[in-house]
Every structure is written in C-alpha cells, then in structure tokens.
C-alpha positions as CSV (number, residue, x, y, z in Angstrom):
1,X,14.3,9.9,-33.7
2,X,11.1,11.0,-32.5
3,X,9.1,8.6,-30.4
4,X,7.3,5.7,-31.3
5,X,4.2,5.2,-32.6
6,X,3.0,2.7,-34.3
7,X,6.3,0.8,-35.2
8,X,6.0,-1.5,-37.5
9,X,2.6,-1.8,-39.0
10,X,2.7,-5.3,-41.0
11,X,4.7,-7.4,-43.3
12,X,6.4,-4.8,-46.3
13,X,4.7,-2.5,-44.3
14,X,7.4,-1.4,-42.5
15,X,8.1,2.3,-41.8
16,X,10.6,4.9,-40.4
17,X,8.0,7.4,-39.2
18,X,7.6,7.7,-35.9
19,X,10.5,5.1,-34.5
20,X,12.2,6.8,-31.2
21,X,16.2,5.9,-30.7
22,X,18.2,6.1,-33.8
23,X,18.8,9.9,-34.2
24,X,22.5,10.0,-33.8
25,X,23.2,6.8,-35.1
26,X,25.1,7.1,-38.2
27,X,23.9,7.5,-41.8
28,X,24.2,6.8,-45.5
29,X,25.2,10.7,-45.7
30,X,28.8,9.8,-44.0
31,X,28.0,11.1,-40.1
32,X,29.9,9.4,-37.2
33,X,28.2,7.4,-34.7
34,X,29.6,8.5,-31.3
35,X,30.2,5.2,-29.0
36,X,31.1,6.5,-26.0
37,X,27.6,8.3,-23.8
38,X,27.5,11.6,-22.2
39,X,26.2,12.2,-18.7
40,X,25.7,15.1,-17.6
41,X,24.0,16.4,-14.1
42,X,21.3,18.6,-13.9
43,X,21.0,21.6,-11.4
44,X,20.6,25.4,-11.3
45,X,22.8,26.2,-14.3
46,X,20.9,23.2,-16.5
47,X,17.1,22.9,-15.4
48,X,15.7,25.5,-17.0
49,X,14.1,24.2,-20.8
50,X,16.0,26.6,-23.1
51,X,19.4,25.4,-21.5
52,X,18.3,21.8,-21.3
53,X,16.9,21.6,-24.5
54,X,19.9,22.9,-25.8
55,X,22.0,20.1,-23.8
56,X,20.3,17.6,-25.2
57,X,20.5,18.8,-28.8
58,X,24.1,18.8,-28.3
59,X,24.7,15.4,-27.2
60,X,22.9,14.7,-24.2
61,X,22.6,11.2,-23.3
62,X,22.1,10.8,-19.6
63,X,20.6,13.3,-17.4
64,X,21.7,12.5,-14.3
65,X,19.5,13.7,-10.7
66,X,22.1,14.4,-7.9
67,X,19.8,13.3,-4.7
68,X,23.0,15.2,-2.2
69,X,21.0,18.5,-3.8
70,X,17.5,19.6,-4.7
71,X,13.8,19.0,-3.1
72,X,11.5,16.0,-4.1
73,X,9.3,18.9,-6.0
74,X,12.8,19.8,-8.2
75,X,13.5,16.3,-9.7
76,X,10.0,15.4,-10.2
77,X,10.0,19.3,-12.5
78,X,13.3,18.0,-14.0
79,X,11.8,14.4,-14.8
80,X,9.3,15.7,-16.7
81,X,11.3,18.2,-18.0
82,X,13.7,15.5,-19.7
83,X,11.0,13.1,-20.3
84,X,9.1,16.1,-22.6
85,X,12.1,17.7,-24.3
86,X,13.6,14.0,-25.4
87,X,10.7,13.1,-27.0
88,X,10.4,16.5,-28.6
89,X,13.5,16.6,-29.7
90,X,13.8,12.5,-31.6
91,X,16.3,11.6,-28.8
92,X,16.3,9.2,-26.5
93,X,17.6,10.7,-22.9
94,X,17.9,8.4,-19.9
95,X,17.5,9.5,-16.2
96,X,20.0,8.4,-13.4
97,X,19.0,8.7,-10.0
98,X,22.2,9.0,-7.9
99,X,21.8,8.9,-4.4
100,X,23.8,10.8,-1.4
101,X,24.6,7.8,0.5
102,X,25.9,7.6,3.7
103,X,28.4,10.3,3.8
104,X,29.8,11.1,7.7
105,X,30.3,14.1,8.6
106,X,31.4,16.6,11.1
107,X,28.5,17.9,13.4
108,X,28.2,21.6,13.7
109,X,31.5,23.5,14.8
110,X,31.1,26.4,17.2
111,X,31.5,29.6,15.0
112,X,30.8,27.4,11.6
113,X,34.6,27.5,11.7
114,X,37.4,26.4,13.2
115,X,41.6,26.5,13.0
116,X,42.8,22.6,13.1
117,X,46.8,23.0,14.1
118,X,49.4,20.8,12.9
119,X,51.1,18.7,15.5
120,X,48.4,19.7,18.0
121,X,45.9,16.4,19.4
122,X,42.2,16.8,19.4
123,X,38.9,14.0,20.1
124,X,36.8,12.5,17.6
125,X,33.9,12.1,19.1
126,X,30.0,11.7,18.0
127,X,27.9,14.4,18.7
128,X,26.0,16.7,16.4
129,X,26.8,20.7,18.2
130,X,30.9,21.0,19.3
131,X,30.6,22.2,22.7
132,X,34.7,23.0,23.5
133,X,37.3,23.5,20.8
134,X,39.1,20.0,21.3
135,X,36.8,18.0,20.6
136,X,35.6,17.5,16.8
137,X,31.8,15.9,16.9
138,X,31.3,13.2,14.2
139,X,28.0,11.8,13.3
140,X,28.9,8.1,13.0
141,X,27.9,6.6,16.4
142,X,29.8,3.6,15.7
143,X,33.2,5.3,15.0
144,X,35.2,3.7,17.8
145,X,34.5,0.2,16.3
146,X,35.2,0.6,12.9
147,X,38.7,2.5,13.0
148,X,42.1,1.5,14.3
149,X,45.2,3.0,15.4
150,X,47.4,3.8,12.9
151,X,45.3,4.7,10.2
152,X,44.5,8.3,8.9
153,X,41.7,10.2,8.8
154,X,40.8,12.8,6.2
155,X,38.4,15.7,6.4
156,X,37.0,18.7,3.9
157,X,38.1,16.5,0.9
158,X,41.7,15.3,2.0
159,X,42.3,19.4,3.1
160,X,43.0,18.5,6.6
161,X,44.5,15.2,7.6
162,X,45.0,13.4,10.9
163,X,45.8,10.4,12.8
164,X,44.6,7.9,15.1
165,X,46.8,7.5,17.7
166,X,44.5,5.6,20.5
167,X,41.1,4.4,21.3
168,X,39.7,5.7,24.6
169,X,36.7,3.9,25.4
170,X,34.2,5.7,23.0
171,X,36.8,8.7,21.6
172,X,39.1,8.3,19.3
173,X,42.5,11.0,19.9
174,X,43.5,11.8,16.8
175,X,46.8,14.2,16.2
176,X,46.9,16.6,13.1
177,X,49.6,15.9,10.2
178,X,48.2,19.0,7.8
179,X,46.1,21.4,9.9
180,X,44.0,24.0,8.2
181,X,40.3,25.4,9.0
182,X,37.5,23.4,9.6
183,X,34.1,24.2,8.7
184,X,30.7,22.5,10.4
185,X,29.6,19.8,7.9
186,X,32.4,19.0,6.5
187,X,32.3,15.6,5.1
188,X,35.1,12.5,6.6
189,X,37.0,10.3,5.1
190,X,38.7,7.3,6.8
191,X,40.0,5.5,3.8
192,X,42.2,2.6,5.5
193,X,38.7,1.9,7.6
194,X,35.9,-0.5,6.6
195,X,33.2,1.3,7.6
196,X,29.7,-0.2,9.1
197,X,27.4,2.1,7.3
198,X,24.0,0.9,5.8
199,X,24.0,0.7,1.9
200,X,21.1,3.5,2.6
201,X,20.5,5.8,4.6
202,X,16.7,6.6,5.9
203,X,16.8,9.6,3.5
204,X,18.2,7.3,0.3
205,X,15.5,5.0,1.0
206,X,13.1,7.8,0.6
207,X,14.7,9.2,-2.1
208,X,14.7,5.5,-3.9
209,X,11.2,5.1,-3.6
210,X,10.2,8.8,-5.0
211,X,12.9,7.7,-7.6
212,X,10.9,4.0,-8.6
213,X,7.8,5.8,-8.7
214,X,8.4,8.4,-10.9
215,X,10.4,5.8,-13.3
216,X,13.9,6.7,-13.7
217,X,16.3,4.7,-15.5
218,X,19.3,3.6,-13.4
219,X,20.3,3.8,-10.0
220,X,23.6,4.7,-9.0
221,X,24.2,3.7,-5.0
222,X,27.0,6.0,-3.4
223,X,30.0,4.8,-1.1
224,X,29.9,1.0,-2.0
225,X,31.9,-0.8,-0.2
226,X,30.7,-4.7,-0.5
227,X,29.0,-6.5,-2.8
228,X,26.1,-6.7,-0.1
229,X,25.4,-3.4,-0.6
230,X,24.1,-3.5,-3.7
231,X,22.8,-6.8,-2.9
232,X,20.9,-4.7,-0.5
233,X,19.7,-2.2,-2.8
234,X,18.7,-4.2,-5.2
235,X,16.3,-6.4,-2.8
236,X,15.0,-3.4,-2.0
237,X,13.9,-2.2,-5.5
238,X,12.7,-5.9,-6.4
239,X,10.4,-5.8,-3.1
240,X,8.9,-2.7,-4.3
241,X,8.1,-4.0,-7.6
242,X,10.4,-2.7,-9.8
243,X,13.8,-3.8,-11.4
244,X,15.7,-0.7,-12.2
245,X,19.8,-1.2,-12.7
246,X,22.2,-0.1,-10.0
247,X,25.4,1.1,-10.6
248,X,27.8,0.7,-8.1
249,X,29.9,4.1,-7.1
250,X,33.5,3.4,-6.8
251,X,34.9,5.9,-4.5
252,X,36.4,4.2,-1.5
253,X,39.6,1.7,-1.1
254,X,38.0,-1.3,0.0
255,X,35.7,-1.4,-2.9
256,X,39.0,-1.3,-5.4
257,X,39.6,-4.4,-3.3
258,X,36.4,-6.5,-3.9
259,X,35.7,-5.0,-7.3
260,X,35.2,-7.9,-9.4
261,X,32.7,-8.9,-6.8
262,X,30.9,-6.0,-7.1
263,X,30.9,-5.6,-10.7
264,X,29.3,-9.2,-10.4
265,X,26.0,-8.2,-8.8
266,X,26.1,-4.6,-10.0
267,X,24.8,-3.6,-13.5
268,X,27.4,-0.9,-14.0
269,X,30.1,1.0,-12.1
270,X,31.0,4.7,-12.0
271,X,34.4,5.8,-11.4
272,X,34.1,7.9,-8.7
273,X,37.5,9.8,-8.9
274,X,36.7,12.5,-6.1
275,X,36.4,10.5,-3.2
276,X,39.1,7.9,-4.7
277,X,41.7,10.8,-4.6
278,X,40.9,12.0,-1.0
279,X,40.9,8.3,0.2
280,X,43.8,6.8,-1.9
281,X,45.8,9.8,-3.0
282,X,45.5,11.3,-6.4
283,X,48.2,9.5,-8.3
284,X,46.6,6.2,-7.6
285,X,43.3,7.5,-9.4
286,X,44.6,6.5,-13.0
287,X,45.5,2.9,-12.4
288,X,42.1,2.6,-10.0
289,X,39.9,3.8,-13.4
290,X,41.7,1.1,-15.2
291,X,41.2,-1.7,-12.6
292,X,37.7,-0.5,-12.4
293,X,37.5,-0.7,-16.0
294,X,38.9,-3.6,-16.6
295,X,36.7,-5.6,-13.9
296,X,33.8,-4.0,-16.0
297,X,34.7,-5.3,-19.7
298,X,35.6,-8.7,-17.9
299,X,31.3,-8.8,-17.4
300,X,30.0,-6.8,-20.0
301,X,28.9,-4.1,-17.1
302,X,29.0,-0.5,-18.9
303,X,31.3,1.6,-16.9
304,X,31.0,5.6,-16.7
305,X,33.8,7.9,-15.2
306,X,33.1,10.8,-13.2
307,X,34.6,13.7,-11.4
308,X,36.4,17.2,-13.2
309,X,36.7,16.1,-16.5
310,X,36.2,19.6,-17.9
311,X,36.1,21.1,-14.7
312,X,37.9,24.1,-15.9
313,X,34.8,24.9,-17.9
314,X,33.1,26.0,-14.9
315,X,34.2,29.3,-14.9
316,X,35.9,29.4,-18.4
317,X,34.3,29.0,-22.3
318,X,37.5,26.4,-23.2
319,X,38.9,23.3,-21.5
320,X,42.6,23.2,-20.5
321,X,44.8,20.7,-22.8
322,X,45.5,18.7,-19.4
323,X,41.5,18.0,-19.3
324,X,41.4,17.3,-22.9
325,X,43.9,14.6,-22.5
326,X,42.0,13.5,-19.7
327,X,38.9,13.1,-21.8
328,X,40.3,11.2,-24.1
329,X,42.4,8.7,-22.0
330,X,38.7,7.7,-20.7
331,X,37.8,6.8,-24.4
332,X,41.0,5.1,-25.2
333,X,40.6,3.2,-21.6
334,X,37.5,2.3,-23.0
335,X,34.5,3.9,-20.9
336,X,30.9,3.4,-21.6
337,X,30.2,7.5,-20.6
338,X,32.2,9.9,-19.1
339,X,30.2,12.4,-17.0
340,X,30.2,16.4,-16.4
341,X,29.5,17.3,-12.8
342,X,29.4,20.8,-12.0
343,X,30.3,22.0,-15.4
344,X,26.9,21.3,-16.2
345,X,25.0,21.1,-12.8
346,X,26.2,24.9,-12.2
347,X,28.7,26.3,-14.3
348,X,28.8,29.1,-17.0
349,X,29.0,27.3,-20.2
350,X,26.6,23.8,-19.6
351,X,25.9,23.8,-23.5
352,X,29.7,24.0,-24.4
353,X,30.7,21.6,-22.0
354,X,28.4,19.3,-23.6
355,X,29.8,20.2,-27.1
356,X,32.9,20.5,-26.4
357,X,32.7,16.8,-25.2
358,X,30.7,15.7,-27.9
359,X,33.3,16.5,-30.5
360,X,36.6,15.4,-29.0
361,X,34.8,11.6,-28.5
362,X,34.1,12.0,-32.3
363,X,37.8,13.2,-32.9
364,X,39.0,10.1,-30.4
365,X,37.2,7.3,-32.1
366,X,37.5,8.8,-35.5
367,X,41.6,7.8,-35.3
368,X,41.2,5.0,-33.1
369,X,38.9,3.1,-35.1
370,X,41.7,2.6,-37.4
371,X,43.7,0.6,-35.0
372,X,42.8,-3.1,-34.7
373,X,39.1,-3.7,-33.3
374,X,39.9,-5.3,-29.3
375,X,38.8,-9.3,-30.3
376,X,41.6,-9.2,-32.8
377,X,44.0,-8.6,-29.6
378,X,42.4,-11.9,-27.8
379,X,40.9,-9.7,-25.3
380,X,38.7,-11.4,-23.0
381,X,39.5,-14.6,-23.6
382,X,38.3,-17.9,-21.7
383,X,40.7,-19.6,-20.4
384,X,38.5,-22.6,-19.6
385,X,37.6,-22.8,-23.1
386,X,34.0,-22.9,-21.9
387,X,31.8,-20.1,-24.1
388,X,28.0,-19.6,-23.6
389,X,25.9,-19.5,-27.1
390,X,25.3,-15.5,-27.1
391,X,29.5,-14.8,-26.1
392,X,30.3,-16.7,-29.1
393,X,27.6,-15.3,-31.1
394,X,28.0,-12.0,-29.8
395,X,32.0,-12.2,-30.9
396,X,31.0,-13.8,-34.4
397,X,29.1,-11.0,-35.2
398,X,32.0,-8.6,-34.4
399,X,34.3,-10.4,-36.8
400,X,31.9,-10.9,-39.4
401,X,30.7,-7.2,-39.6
402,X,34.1,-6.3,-39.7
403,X,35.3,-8.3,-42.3
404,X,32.4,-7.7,-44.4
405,X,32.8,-3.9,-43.8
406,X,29.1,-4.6,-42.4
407,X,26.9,-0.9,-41.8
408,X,25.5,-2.2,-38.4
409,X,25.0,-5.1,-36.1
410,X,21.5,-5.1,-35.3
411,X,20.2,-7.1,-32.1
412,X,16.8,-8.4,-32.1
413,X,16.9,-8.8,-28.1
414,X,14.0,-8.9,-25.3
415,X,16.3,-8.0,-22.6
416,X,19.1,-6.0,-24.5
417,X,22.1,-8.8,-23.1
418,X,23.4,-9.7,-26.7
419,X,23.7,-6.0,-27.3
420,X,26.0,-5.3,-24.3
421,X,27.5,-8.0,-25.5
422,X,28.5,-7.6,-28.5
423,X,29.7,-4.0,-27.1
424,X,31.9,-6.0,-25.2
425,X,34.0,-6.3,-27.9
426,X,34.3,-2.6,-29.0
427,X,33.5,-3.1,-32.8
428,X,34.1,-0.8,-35.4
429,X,30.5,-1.4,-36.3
430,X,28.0,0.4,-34.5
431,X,25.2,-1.5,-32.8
432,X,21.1,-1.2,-33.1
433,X,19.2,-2.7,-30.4
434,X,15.4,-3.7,-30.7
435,X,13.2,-4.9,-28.2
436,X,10.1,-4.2,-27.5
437,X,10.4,-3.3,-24.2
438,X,10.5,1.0,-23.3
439,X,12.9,0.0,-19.9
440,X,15.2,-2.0,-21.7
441,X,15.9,0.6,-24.9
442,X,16.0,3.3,-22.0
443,X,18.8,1.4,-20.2
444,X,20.9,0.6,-23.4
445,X,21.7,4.2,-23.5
446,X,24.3,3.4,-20.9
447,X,26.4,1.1,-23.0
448,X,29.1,1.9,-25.1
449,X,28.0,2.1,-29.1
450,X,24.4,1.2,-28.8
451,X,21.7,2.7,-30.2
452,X,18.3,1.0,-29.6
453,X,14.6,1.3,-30.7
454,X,11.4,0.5,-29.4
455,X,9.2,-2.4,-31.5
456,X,5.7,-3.5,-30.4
457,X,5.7,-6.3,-33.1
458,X,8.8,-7.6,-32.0
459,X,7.6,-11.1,-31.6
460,X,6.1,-11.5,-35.1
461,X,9.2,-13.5,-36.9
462,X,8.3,-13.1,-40.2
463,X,7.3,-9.2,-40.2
464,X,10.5,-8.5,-38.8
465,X,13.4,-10.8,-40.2
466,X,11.7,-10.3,-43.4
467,X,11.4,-6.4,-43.2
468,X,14.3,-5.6,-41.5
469,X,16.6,-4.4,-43.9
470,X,13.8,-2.3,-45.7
471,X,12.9,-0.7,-42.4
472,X,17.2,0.4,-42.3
473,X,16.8,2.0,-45.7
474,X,13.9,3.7,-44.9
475,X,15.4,5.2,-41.9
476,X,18.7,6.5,-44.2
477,X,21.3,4.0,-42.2
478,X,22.0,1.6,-45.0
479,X,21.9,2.2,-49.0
480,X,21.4,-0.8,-51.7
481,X,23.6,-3.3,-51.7
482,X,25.3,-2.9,-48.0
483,X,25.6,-5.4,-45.7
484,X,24.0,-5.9,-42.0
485,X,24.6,-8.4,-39.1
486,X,21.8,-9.9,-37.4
487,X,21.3,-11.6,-33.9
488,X,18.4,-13.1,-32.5
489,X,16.6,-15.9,-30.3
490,X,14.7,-17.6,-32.7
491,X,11.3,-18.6,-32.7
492,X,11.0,-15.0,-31.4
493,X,8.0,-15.6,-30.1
494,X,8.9,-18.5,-27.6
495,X,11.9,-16.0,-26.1
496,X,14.4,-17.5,-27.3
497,X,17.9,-16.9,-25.7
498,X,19.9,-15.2,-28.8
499,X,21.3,-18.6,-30.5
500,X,21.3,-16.6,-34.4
501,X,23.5,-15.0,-37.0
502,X,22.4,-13.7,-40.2
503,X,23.8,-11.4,-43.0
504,X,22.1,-9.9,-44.8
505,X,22.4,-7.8,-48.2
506,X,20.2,-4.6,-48.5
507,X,17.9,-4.6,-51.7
C-alpha cells in the first residue's frame, strides 16, 4: 500500500503500482481483513521512529495527539513523523487531534497536598492559591450557578467524594462522604450538574487552529455536553477554512442524555469510559457504551471506545483475561475502533499492545462472521417505510455480496457516505472505498471495515467501471472468476449521488 502515484493511467491501462490504502485489506492468498480500527495515542513511550514505525507495522490505524500533554513543537515532530513512516511503510495512518477541553480543577493546595476528612464540611470556592485549609479553591468562576444542593461532587477521579449541602452567596459548603488526600490540580467532577463551560477553552482554540494548519484528520472535542457544542466547534473550523470531522467525547451524564442529538451533528463519538465511571459510577459504563453505540449505528457515525482496555499492559508484556474479554465485547458491541491510551502513550510494551490487539480483533471476527450478517436481523429498520436511494442501495449491496459469496464491495464515492453506509450494516464482505479526494480516504480509516484508495481519474466513467476489476486482480484481492459489488453515482462526472449497483465477474 504505498502511496499514490500516478493511479490509474488510462483505459486497460490500469495498474497496482503505486496505489496507497489497500495493504491490509484481504487477499487472494487467504489473509483476514480486520474490520474493527486501532487507535492508539502517541507520547513518550511511542514517538520515537523505531517504536512508531514498529506500531504501525503492527496494526496501527490512528495515531491519536493528546493536546492535555505535549508542546506545539512535539505534535508538529509527531505529525511528520506519522505522515513519513505511513507512506513508507504502504499504510494509510490517520491523525486525531484530541483536545483537553474544559476540564475544572482544583487551584493550588497549600503544601501540593492536603487530608480531606470524612464527615468533616469545607468551601468550594474559586480561587487559584488555597489560602486556609477549609476552603478548597476551584477554577470555575461560575460554580455557584451551575450546581445545586443535593448533588455530589467528585474530585481526583471519583477518589474523594462530597456533597452540596447549601449555596452561600458565592460558596458552595460541601461535606465529605469518602475523604482521602487532596493534591493541587486535581481535576472535578460534578456529574448531576450541567455545567456552563465553553465547548473550548482559549487554549483548545489554539490548539485547534495549530491542529487545521498542520492538517490532521479528525477532531475529537472533550466534555460534550450539548449538541451546541459541537455545533460550536464545527463553525469554528468551517470559518477557518477547513472541514475536518469532529468526534464528540462522551464522558459526562448529561451527554448520555441528548446523545442521539449529538450523534446527529457529530461525525463520530468516542466512548469516553474514564470520566463516565467517575461521573455515573462504573457499573453503568457497560450499558452507556451500548447506548452510545447504538445512537451511533442508528446514523452511520463510526464510534470508537476508549479508556483501559489493555491497561494492564502498562507495566506487564500480557493482558489479563478480564481485559481480553473487555476487548472483545467492544467488537461484538460493534465498535468502529477501540483505542489504547497509556498502554501506548507511555507504557512498557507499545508494540505488543498494538499486536496483541491486532490479533484478538482477528480471532473475534474470525467466529463471528459465521453468525448471521446484522440486515438479516432487521437491524435498523425504518419504521416510516421511507428509505433514501444510497440506504437502500447501500443495504442491497450487503445482501447481494453476501449471497453471491462476493470478494469485496467497492464504493466509487466522492465523499465516502455510501461507504459508511454500507458499513452500517456490518457485512461479511469487506469494503473498498475510492475517491479521489486524500481527506476523504484519510477519514474512512475511522469506519468499521473500510479500506479506501486514492484515484485522480476518478471522474473518467469509462476508465474506471471498465477497468475496475482488472485493477482488483492486479492488486492480488480477487482471482478469475470471483465476484465484486459495485456502487456508484453515475454519470461520475456530474457528482452523482450514489444511485448504482453492479456485479461484476472477474476475467
């Protein structure tokens, strides 16, 4: 898969050299296709290029940029880093910026630490520096007017837990359910509160624009709470002239309760489990990921859970079974990606973190791809019996790959919609994608079972309907006499919405 050249170079002219994106996808020499992505988060464990290099030979699909760590001059080394090794290496590698967002926080505590007694009552107030013992500084200034009495508050990830028992003009007394030490910075959590924080901060918008300008691939906007604050985010990034997706971070209650609006103006959404635990308790996390993604498959949104999948692996060369299990629940609920953290960001063993996920998404969908494909469960279905051309074509194409034990579904697509839609339906069949835009192939990394490729003669009908399956033969994917699904938005040339099936026999 290494990058494009020239494409394809004229009618029965077409060739394999030189086309970027199809790699992993699988071939006439028996090798699975894996469906399901792998992010993984770069920091002082994975930046260096033997290590990455290494990552991304192993199954690397997503490099994601954590913006709550590192300097401007870091991710733009990292960028380029990934940008250089991907295109070494015949892979295509995606970038995802994920921003810090507007975490609150305690201000700085007077010795860096201090014991927080059970039982005992204490002041939330905003400040930056404690100045006596009782009362806790907290660096949202509009605190008093976005909490109530009643409801808890939760510091140093859920550690220590409190609750508000009155308002006093501009304090808030709080009494202590589960004391503990408290240490300055420590981030806040008031998860029955609906909190009047900016979708960005002034250093998110900062980080957003270094982020446009050195042309990452998604956005992923931290501590959404409303759909207007992606709306938000998303105005932003069209103002400055660019239209990057934004996946919207589900880590906080009152999100879980407007999540089909949010999935509705977001591209994607990311299971945040971390802050979902702190703010909901832990054994509500496992029906919020399916909520989440359900809400996702409802909209063809690709969907990635985060947070301690292999976390184990930080400190140790094998995963527990318990993670394992985990692992796999995420591809049986149907993710897009599942995402390593620390493991890779600073752990011991990034490469075999990376591997080790890698192979037990291959075992996963190796057994479950002999169950019933999801259309054949009525999954999804309209009940207003109203369908839009590409849903039905999309589902069509499902079925008839499947039935005709079809090699792939390829999508001739100009924005990559038809392809995320015809994931929608989890198909036995894997999925090529070409368009002949870079951004768009970039982006369909994200989604579950697609594996697209870069055409600049994407508009010439003839050279590529007509070629097609000669080009798939070339490349090793299909062998004499197999079959392939095509959609596309014919003429190709006028930009079409995808309104096309065709099957096709290989010569």
């Amino acid at each position: 898969m290494a990058e494009l050249s020239t494409g394809l170079t004229g009618t029965n002219n077409l060739t394999a050299s030189g086309l970027a994106g199809l790699k992993d996808f699988k071939t006439t020499d028996g090798r699975a296709v894996r469906h399901c992505k792998i992010v993984g988060t770069l920091g002082p464990a994975s930046s260096n290029e033997k290590t990455l290099r290494e990552l991304i030979e192993a199954g690397l699909d997503i490099a994601r940029l954590n913006f709550s760590h590192g300097t401007h001059e870091q991710h733009r080394a990292n960028i380029d880093l990934v940008r250089r090794l991907a295109r070494e290496s015949g892979r295509q590698v995606s970038l995802l910026q994920d921003l810090q967002g507007p975490k609150i926080r305690t201000g700085k505590i007077l010795g860096d630490k201090q014991e927080i007694i059970t039982g005992k009552t204490y002041t939330l107030a905003y400040g930056i520096e404690q100045t006596v013992p009782e009362i806790i500084p907290i660096d949202h200034r509009e605190l008093v007017h976005d909490v109530a009495v009643g409801q808890r508050v939760l510091m140093d990830d859920g550690l220590l837990s409190l609750l508000i028992e009155r308002i006093e003009g501009s304090n808030v007394i709080v009494r202590v359910l589960e004391g503990g030490i408290l240490k300055s910075r420590k981030g806040v959590n008031f998860p029955e509160a609906k909190l009047s924080l900016p979708a960005l901060s002034e250093k998110d918008s900062r980080d957003l624009l270094f982020g446009i300008s050195h042309g990452v691939d998604f956005v992923a906007l931290s501590f959404v709470q409303r759909p207007e604050d992606v709306l938000q985010v998303k105005k932003m990034i069209q103002a400055l002239g660019a239209d990057i997706p934004v996946i919207a971070k589900i880590e906080k209650l009152p999100a879980i309760d407007e999540i089909d609006a949010i999935c509705a103006v977001a591209d994607g959404l990311m299971v945040a489990r971390g802050d979902l635990g702190v703010e909901g308790s832990v054994e509500r996390v496992p029906g919020f990921q399916k909520r989440i993604i359900a809400a996702a498959a409802k909209l063809a949104k690709p969907v990635i859970i985060a947070t301690q999948m292999l976390e184990s692996m930080i400190e140790n060369p094998e995963p527990t079974l318990a993670e394992l299990a985990d692992v796999a629940n995420g591809v049986l609920d149907g993710a897009d990606c599942v995402m390593l953290s620390g493991e890779v960001a600073s752990g011991k063993y990034p490469v075999e973190c990376v591997r080790t996920m890698a192979r037990l998404i291959n075992e996963v969908e190796g057994w479950t791809f002999k169950r019933p494909v999801r259309y054949r469960t009525d999954f999804l279905a309209r009940h207003d019996n109203k369908w839009e051309v590409h849903e039905a074509i999309a589902r069509a194409a499902c079925e008839a790959a499947d039935e005709l034990n079809a090699k792939a579904i390829v999508c001739l697509t100009l924005t990559g919609a038809i392809a995320m839609s015809v994931a929608k339906w989890r198909p036995h069949t894997p999925i090529i994608a070409i368009s002949p835009r870079r951004d768009v192939v970039q982006r369909l990394v994200l989604v579950w079972g697609v594996y697209a490729m870069q055409n600049p003669l994407f508009y010439n009908t003839d050279v590529l309907l007509q070629d097609l399956p000669a080009l798939l033969k070339s490349m090793g994917i299909v062998n004499s006499g197999d079959r392939v699904v095509i959609t596309a938005g014919i003429p190709i040339n006028q930009m079409k919405p995808t309104n096309m099936i065709k099957i096709n026999r290989i010569p």
